[in-house]
Steps between C-alpha positions, in 0.01 A plus 500: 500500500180565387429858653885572423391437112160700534725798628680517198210392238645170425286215408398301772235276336808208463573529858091477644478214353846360625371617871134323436718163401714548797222528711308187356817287545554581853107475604538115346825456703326640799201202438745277441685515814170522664371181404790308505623586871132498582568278830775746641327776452189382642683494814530829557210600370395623769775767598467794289855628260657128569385325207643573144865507359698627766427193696509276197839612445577500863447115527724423200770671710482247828509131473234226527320644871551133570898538552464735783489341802319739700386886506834568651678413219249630239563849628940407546487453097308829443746705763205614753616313790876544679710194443840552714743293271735795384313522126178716348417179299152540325357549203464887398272478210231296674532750785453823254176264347372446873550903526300567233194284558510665855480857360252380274287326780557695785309839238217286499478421899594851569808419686775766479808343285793726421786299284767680581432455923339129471240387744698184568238385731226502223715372240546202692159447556422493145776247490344269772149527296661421170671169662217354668262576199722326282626181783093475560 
């Protein structure tokens, strides 16, 4: 908005200073997160593009880790393993999450991701890592 306003010699001063705000706000949401999921993050620390939002949001898609009785059925609810009942029976959004933080992490290991042809393989990896993190 800014550049289309310094096209046309509009002022702009109104709208750096709504940016600089905008900014501020979401650097203190950013350190708020941070310190208050401080524990889960800490987890994995230690493997580069997982930690942030994406997988914040990610676990307030699946229940309490705790109600899964195994891996199996961890990656049932998340659609990456074949269940022969009849019924595609998983939940979509926590999928597209888990797609995401795999993009994001496999750019930083240098792992070839494409989301339109998924690496199933590799997503389901990530999946594994994220459940015994968080059972551990």
């Amino acid at each position: 908005m800014i550049t289309f306003n310094k096209k046309r010699s509009l002022p702009i001063k109104s709208l750096k200073l709504y940016e600089k705000e905008l900014i501020r706000e979401q650097v203190k949401l950013v350190y708020t997160l941070k310190r208050k999921y401080k524990n889960i993050l800490d987890r994995f620390s230690d493997v580069e593009g997982l930690g942030g939002g994406n997988l914040l949001y990610f676990l307030t898609l699946i229940p309490r880790i705790d109600s899964f009785k195994s891996t199996r059925s961890f990656l049932i609810y998340l659609g990456l393993r074949a269940v022969y009942n009849g019924r595609m029976n998983f939940n979509h959004r926590a999928r597209q999450v888990l797609i995401r933080i795999a993009m994001k992490v496999a750019k930083y290991n240098g792992v070839r991701f494409n989301p339109r042809k998924l690496n199933w393989r590799y997503l389901r990896q990530l999946a594994i890592l994220i459940y015994v993190r968080l059972r551990n």
